[in-house]
C-alpha positions in Angstrom: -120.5 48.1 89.8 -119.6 50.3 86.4 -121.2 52.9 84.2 -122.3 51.7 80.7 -123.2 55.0 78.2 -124.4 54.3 74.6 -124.6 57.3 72.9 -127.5 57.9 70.2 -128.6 60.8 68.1 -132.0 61.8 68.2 -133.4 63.4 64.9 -136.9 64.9 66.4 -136.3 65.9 70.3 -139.5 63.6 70.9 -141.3 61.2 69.4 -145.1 62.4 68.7 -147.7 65.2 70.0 -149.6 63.9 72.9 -152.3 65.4 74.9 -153.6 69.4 74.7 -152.9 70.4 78.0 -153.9 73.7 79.5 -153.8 75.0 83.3 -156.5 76.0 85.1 -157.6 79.6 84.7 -156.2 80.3 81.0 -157.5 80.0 77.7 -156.0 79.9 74.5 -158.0 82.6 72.0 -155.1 83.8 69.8 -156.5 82.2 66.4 -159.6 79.7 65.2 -159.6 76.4 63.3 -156.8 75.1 63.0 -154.3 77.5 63.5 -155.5 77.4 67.0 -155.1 73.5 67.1 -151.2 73.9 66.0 -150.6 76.3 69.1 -152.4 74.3 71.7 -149.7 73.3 74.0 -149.3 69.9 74.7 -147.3 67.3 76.0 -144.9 65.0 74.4 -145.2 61.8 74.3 -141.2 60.5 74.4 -138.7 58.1 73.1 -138.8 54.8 74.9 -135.1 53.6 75.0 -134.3 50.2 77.0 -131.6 48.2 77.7 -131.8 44.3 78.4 -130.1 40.8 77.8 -129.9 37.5 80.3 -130.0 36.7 82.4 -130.2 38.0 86.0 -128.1 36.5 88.8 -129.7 32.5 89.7 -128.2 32.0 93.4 -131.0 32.0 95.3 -133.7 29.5 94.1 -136.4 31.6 96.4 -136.1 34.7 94.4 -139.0 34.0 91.5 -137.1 36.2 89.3 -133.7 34.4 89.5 -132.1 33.3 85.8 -134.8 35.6 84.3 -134.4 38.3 81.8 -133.8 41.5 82.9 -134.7 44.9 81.0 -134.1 48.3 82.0 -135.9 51.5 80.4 -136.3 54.7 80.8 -137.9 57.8 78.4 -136.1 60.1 76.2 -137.4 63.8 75.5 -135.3 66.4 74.9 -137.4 69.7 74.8 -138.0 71.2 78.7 -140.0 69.0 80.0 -140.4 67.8 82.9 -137.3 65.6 84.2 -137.8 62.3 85.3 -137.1 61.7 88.9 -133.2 60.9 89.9 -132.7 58.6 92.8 -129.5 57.0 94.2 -128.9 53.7 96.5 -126.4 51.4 97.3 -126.7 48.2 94.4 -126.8 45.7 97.4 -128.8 45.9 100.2 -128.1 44.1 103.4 -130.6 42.9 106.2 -131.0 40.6 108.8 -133.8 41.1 110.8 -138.0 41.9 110.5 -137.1 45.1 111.4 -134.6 46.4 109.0 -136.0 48.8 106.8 -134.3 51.5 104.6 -135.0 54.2 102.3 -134.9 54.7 98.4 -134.8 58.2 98.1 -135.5 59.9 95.0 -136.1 63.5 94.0 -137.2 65.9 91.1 -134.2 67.1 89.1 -135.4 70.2 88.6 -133.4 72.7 90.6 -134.3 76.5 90.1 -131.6 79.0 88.9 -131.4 82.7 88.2 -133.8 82.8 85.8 -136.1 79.9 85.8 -137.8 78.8 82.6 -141.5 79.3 82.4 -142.4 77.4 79.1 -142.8 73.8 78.2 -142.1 71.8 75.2 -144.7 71.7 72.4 -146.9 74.8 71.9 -147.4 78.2 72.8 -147.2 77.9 76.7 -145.9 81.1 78.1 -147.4 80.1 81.3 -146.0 79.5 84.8 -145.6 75.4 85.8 -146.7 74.7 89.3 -144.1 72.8 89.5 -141.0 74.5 88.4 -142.6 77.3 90.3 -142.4 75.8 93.6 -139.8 73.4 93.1 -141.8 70.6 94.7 -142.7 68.0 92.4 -144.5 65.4 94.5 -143.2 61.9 93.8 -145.0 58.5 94.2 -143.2 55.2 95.2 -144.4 51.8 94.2 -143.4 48.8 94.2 -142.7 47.9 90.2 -144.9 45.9 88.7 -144.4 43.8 85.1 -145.4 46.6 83.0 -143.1 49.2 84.4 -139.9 47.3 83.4 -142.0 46.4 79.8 -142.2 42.6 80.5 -145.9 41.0 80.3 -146.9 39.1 83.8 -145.7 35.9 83.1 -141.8 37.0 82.8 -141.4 39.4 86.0 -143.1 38.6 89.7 -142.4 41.7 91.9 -140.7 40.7 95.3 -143.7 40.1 97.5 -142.1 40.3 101.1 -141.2 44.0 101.2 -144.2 47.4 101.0 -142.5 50.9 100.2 -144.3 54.0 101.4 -145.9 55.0 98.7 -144.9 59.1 99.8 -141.0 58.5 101.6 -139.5 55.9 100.1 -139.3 53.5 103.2 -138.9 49.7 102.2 -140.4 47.6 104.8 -140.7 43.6 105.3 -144.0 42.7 105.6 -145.4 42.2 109.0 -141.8 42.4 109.9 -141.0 38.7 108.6 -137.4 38.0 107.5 -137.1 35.8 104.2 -134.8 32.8 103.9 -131.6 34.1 103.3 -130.5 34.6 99.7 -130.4 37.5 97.3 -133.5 39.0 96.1 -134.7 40.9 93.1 -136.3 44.5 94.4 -137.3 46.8 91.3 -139.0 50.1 92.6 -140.8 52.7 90.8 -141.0 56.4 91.6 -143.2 58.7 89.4 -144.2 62.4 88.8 -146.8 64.3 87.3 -147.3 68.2 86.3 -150.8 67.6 85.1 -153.8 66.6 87.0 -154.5 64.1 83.6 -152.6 61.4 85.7 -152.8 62.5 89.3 -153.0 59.0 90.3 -149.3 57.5 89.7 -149.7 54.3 90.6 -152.7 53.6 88.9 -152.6 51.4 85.9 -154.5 53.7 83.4 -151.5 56.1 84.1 -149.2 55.1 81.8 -147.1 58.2 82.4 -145.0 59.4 79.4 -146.2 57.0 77.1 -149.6 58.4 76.5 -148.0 62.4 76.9 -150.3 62.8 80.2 -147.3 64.8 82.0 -146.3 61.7 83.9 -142.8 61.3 84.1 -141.4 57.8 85.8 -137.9 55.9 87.1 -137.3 52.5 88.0 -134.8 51.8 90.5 -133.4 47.4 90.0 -131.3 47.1 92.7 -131.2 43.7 94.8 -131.4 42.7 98.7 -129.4 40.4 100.6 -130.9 38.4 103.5 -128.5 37.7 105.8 -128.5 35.5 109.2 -125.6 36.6 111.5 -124.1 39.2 113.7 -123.9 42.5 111.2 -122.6 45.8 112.1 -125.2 48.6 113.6 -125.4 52.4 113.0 -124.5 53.6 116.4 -127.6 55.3 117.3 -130.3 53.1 117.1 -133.2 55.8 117.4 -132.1 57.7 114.7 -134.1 57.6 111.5 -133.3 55.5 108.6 -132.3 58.4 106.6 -131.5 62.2 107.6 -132.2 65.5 105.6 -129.8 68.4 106.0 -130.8 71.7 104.6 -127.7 73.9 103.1 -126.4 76.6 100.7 -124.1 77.3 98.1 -120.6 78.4 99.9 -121.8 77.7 103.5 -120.1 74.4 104.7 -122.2 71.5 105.7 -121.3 68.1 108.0 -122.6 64.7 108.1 -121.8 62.7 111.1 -121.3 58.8 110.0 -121.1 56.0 112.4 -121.3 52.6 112.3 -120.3 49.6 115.2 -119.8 46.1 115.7 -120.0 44.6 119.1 -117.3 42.0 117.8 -114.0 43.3 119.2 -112.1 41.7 116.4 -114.1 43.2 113.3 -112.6 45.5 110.9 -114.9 47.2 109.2 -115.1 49.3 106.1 -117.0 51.9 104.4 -118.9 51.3 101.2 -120.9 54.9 100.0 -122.4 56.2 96.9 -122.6 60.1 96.9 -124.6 61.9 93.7 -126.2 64.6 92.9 -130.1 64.3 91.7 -130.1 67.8 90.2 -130.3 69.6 86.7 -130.0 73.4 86.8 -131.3 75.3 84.3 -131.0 78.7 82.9 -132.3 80.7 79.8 -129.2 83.5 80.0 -127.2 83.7 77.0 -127.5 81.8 73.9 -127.2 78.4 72.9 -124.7 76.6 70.6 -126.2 77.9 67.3 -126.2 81.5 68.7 -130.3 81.7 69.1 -131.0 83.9 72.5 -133.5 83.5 75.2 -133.2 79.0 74.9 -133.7 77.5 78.0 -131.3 75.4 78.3 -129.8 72.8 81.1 -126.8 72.1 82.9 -126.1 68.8 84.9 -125.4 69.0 88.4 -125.0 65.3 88.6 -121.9 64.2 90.5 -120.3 61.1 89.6 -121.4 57.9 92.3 -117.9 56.7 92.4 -116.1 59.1 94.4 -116.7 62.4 96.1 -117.2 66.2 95.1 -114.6 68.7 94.9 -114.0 70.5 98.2 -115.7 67.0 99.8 -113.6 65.3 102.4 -114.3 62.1 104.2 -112.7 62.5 107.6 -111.9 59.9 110.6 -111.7 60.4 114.2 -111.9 58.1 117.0 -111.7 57.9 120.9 -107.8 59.5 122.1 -107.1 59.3 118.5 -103.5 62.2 117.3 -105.3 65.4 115.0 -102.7 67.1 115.3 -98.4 67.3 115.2 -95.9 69.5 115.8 -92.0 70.0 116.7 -90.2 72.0 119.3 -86.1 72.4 119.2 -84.5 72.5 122.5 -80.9 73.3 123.4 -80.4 71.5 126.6 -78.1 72.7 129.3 -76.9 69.2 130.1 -74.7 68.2 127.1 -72.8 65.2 127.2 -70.8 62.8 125.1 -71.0 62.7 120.9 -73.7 60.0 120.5 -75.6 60.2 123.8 -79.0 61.4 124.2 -78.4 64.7 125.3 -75.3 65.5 123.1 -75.0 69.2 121.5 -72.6 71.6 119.5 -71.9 73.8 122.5 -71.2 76.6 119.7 -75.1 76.2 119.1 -77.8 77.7 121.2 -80.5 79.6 119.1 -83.0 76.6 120.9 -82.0 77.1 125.0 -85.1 77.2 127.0 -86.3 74.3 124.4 -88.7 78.0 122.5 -91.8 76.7 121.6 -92.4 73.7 124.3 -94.7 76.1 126.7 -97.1 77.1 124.0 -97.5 73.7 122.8 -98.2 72.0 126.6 -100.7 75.0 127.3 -102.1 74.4 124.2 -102.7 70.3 124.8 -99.9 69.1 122.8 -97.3 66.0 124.8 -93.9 65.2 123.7 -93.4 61.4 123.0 -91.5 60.1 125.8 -88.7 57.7 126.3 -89.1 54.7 126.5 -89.7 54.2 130.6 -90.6 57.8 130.8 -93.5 59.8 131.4 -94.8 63.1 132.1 -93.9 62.4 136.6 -90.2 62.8 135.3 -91.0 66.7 134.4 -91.3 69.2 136.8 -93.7 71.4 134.8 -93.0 74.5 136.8 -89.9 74.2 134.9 -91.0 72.4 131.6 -88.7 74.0 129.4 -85.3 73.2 131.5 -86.7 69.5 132.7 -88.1 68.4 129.0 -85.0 67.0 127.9 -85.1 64.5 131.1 -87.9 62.1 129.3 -89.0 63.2 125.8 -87.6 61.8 122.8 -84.9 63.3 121.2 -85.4 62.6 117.3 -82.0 64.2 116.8 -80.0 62.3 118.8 -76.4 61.4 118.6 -75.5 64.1 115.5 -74.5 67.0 117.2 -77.6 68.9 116.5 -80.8 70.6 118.4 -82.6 68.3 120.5 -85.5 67.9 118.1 -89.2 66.8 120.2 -92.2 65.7 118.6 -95.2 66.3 119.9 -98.7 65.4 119.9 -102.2 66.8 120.5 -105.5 64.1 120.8 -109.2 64.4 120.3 -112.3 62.5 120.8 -114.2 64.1 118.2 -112.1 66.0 115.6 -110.4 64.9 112.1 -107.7 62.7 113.4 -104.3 61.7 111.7 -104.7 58.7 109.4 -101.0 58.6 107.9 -97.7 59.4 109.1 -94.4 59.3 106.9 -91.0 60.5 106.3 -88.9 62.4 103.8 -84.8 62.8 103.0 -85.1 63.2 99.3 -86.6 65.5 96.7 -88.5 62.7 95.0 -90.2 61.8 98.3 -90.9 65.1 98.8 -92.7 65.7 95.9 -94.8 62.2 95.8 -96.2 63.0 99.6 -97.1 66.2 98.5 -98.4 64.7 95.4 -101.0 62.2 97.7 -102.3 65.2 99.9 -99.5 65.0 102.8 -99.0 68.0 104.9 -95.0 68.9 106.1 -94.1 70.5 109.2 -91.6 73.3 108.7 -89.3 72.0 110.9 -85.7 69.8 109.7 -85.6 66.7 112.4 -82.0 66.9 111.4 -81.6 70.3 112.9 -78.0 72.0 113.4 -76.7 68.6 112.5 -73.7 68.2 110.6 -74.1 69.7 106.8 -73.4 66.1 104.9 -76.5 65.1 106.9 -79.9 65.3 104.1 -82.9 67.3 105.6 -85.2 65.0 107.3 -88.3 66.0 107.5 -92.2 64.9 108.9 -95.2 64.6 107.1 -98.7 63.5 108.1 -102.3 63.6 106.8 -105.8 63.9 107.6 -108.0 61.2 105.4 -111.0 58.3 105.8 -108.8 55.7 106.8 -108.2 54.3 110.7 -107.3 56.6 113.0 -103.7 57.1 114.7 -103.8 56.7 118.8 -100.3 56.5 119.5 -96.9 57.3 118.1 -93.6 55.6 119.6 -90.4 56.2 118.8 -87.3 53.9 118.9 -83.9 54.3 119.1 -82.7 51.1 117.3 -78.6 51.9 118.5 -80.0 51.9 122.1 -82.4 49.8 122.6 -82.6 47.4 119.8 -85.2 46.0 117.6 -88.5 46.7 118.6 -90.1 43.4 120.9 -92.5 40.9 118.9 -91.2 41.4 115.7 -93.3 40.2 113.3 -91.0 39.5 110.7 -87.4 40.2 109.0 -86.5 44.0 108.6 -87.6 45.8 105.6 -85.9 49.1 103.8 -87.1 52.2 105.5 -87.6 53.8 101.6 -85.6 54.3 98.5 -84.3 57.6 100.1 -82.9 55.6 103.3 -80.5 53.7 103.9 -81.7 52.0 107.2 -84.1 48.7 107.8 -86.1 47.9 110.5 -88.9 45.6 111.9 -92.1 46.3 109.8 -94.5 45.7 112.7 -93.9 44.7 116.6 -95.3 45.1 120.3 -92.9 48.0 121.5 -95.6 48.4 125.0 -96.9 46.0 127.3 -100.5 46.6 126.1 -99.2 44.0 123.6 -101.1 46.3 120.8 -99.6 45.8 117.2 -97.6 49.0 116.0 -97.0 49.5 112.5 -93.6 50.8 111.0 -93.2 54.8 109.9 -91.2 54.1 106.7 -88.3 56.7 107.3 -85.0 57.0 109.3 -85.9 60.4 111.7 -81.7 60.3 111.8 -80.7 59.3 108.2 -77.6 60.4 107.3 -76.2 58.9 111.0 -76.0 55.5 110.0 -74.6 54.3 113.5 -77.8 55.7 115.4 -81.2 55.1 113.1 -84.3 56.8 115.0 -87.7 55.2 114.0 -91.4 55.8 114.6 -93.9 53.0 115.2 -98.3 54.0 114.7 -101.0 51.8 116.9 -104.3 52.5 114.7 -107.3 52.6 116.5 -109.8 49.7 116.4 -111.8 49.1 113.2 -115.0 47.7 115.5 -116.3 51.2 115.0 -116.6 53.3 112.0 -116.7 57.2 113.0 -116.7 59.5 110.0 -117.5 63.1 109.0 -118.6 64.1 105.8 -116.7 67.5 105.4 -118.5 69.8 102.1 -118.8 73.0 100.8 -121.6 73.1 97.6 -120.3 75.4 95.0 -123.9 74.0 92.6 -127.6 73.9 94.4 -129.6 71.0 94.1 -130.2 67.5 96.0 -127.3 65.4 96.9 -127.4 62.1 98.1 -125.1 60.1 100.2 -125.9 55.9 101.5 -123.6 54.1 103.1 -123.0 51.0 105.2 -120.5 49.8 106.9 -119.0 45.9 106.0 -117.3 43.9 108.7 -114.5 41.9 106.7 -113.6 40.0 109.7 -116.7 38.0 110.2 -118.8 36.3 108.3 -123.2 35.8 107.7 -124.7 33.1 105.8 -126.8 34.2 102.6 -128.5 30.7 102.1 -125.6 29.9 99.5 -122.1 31.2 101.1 -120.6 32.4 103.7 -120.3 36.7 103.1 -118.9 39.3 105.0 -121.7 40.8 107.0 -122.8 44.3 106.4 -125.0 46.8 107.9 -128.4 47.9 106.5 -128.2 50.9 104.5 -128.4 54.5 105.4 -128.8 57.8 103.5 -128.4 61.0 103.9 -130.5 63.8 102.0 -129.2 67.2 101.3 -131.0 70.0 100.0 -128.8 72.9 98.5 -129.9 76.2 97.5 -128.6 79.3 96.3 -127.7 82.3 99.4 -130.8 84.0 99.2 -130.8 87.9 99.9 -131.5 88.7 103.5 -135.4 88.8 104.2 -136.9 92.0 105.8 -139.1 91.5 108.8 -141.3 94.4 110.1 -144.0 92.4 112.2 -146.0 94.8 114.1 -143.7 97.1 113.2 -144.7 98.1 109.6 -146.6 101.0 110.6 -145.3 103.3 113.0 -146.6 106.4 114.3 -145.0 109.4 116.9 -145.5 112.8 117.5 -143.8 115.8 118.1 -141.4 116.2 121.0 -141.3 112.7 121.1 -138.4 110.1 120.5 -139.2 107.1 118.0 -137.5 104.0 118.9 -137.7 101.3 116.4 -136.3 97.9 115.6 -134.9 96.8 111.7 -135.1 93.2 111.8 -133.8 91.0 109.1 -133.4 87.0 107.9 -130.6 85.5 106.7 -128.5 82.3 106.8 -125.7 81.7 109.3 -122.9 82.2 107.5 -120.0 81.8 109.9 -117.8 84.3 107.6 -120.9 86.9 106.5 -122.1 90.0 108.6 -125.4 91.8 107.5 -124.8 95.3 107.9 -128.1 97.7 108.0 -127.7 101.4 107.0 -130.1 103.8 105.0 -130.6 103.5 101.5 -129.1 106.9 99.8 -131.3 107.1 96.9 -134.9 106.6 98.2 -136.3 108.7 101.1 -134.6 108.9 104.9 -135.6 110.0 108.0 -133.2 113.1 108.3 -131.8 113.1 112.0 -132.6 108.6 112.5 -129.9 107.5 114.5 -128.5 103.7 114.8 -127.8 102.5 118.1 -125.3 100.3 118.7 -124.2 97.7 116.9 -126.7 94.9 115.4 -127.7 92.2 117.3 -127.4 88.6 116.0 -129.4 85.8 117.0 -130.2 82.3 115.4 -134.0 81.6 114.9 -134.1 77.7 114.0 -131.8 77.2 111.1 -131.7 81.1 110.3 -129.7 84.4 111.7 -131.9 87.1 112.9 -129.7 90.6 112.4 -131.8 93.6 114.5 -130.3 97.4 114.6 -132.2 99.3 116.9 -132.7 103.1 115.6 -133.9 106.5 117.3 -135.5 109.0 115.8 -136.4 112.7 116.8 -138.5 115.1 114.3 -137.5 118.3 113.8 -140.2 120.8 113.0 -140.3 120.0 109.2 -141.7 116.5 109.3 -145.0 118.2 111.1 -147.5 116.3 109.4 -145.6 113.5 107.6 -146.9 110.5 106.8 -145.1 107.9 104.3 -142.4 105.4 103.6 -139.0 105.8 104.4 -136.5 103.0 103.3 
């Protein structure tokens, strides 16, 4: 998949006049004849550019359109008209059964702004556009016919198996039959219309932009794979095919992603498109040659090929580490140079192991000895027993006992890369790839020829980390089921070790932590081994903060690489059927006053008024909506606020309420008006 752009200058912004087009309920009466003729406003009728060649792909004999030409077109005006509908899906469909079914989802890219335009191209129309003004084009699916795509009957047959809904965007199989397997041809058409001249779409006397009747249209060519095998499901199976999120500019969003495989040994990946289907426009300012008052337009299109800034694509899993940190411990029992427990005696900023109790109460565990476990603490006396069976990643250099600890979650971001740094250069590149480095030097109080040594780790989309072991290579040798020769530990170490092994009796695969947690002690290397967590399910959060409003799309589905679905010509690696997410972005709207059947009050005097101020706004997790009297209009002298306001959620808003009291003193005998 790639992006092709041809670049062409336009000499007229479109190509002729089309039809007079006037609104219900105006008239035009501003001259006769034909002056009045050359102010009518119109609509354009636009450029037509395409793009074609041969031949499309021939695999599947089945597909009527296989080996055939292909042409692409779309229309060109550059005046502010209306835009053309954006849409954005995966290239490749997968499905395998009468009952898959996904959605194309499209959407108008106009997207209002501070100052929204109220004219149209062509004509003296100074009038408000039904459509900008709601911002709710109505869109029409179809199924593309020969015409759409400019081809006459004989060279294009649209697929006949699948039906769209003509209002959502859901492609169905007929009658929920599954084709042979093979790769299929699907071109889909989604049109819109700001004039009641073509309020019938699909109809073939609309010819949209062509004739200048206000019809604006976009074909989506993508193809579908039919697939017979065992393909990977989203894990909840009564969810709908796509979901819409509502959200605003600087208020944080998430979308849950999950897909499973019932197949124990599948590993499966991700495969996402995530866009924008927006232009934002504005009439502030002035345009390039310095004329004032120009409507003119901004993209908001984001590119397909990666995510937005501030976007992150976060893991978790079942048990899977989210979190790290290290404690130093002084222990009282200090032995021998090079055992376990050895010390500087002349050192002991770390007795009482400072730190350990706050991390234990807060869910964090030390990794442990090999043969140890959390029944050989007494944890009444965690601090002077933690030495007895957590790892010492200091060990043998005279130094602080240094501990690593680790806290898990079912549900939150969870670790995804681990590594280690004794250099400057290694420093910089982890920092350089989005690594985060715990403050603390694993070669703590060692001796001063020993380099720094210190942990990094990171957040990402890749597999989960479940477990962390460490190995003391001095005492306990190379790690057990070794699957090959030792490798270097980096270009700033100067240890090796086994690159992958079975260090438990779960017989689990661990990975290698490239790093030496006791470089510079070349008689006693220290090294971590990772156990990712199973790639038979997919669990991923979509982590965003919109700084642009506007419609963003996200579809994904989730490819098994470890097994394999017949597509009528070869064996492929089965995927799931695609999914999409829709989210609707708009600006933070002002918070909305709310009187109900309290807009008119009335009291007398000698009598206390007690009112509620009510008012709607979105839940901002860092906003407050304070309510106080407005200085320069007219108060209620003597109105008290009681208390502090009272916050609720209403649906997807935040209901703010002060309550206020109110006594009138002698001069408001008789009053009657508004008070703000």
């Amino acid at each position: 998949m790639g992006v092709t752009r041809i670049r062409h200058t336009y000499q007229n912004p479109f190509l002729s006049r089309g039809t007079n087009i006037y609104p219900a309920g105006y008239s035009f009466e501003a001259a006769t004849g034909a002056s009045l003729g050359a102010n009518q406003p119109y609509a354009n009728i636009p450029y037509t550019a395409f793009f074609k060649g041969c031949c499309r792909l021939g695999v599947n004999s089945l597909d009527l359109n296989a080996n055939d030409p292909y042409r692409l077109e779309t229309f060109v005006d550059l005046t502010d008209r209306d835009n053309s509908p954006a849409s954005r899906s995966l290239p490749l469909v997968t499905v395998s059964s009468g009952t898959d079914d996904f959605f194309v989802l499209a959407r108008d890219q106009y997207m209002k702004s501070s100052d929204n335009p109220i004219s149209m191209s062509g004509g003296n129309t100074n009038y408000p556009v039904d459509d900008y003004n709601n911002n709710a084009t109505a869109l029409m699916y179809y199924i593309a016919q020969s015409r759409d795509l400019g081809f006459t009957s004989e060279a294009y047959n649209p697929w006949s198996a699948v039906t769209i809904d003509p209002v959502t965007g859901r492609v169905s199989l007929i009658n929920f039959n599954l084709p042979s397997p093979g790769i299929y041809q699907l071109s889909i058409a989604v049109k819109s219309s700001a004039s009641a001249l073509c309020a019938d779409r699909s109809s073939s006397t609309c010819e949209c932009m062509t004739t200048g009747s206000g019809c604006s249209k976009t074909i989506i060519d993508m193809m579908v794979r039919v697939v017979t095998g065992q393909v990977p499901t989203v894990c909840n199976t009564t969810e709908l095919r796509y979901s819409k999120l509502n959200g605003w500019v600087g208020y944080s969003m998430s979308v849950p992603i999950c897909v499973q495989s019932s197949l124990s040994s599948s590993l499966l990946l991700l495969n996402y498109v995530f866009a924008g289907l927006s232009v934002e426009a504005s009439s502030l300012g002035a345009n390039a040659t310095g004329d004032f008052g120009v409507v003119t337009y901004s993209a908001g299109e984001l590119s397909s090929q990666g995510l937005p800034a501030g976007a992150q694509l976060l893991s978790s899993a079942p048990g899977a580490i989210v979190d790290l940190a290290l404690s130093f411990d002084n222990p009282f029992d200090a032995h021998r140079p090079a055992h376990d427990w050895a010390v500087n005696k002349l050192q002991r900023d770390y007795v009482n192991a400072p730190r350990a109790q706050a991390l234990w109460d807060a869910g964090y565990r030390p990794l442990y000895r090999a043969g140890k476990s959390v029944s050989d603490l007494d944890l009444t006396r965690l601090t002077a027993t933690l030495s007895y069976a957590a790892f010492d990643l200091n060990a043998g250099t005279g130094g602080a006992a240094v501990y690593l600890w680790v806290r898990r979650s079912d549900w939150e971001p969870a670790v995804t890369s681990v590594n280690l740094s004794a250099c400057a250069d290694q420093e910089q590149a982890l920092a350089a790839q989005g690594f985060t480095r715990l403050p603390q030097n694993l070669n703590e109080q060692a001796e001063s020829a020993v380099p720094a040594v210190y942990l990094w780790f990171k957040r990402g989309s890749g597999s989960p980390i479940v477990d962390l072991v460490a190995r003391d290579l001095s005492v306990e040798g190379q790690c057990p089921g070794c699957t090959g020769p030792s490798v270097p530990l980096g270009s700033c170490f100067s240890s090796s070790a086994c690159p992958a092994c079975t260090p438990k009796q779960n017989g689990a695969l661990y990975q290698l932590v490239s790093g030496d947690a006791n470089e510079g002690t070349a008689s006693r290397p220290l090294v971590l081994y990772l156990l990712r967590a199973s790639q038979a399910q997919l669990n991923r959060r979509l982590d965003w903060t919109p700084q642009v409003p506007g419609h963003y799309i996200m579809c994904y589905a989730g490819t098994d690489t470890n097994s394999r679905c017949f597509d009528g010509q070869s064996s492929v690696a089965c995927s799931s059927v695609q999914r999409c997410v829709d989210m609707n972005v708009t600006n933070d709207p002002a918070p909305a006053f709310l009187c109900g059947a309290q807009c008119s009050l009335a009291t007398s005097m000698g009598r206390t008024l007690s009112f509620n101020l009510s008012y709607f706004d979105i839940p901002h997790p860092d906003e407050s909506l304070t309510i106080a009297a407005d200085p320069s209009s007219l108060q209620l002298a003597g109105a008290v606020l009681v208390g502090s306001p009272v916050r609720t959620l209403v649906g997807a808003m935040s209901l703010t309420t002060q309550l206020v009291t109110w006594f009138p003193n002698p001069a408001y005998g008789g009053f009657s008006g508004l008070v703000c």
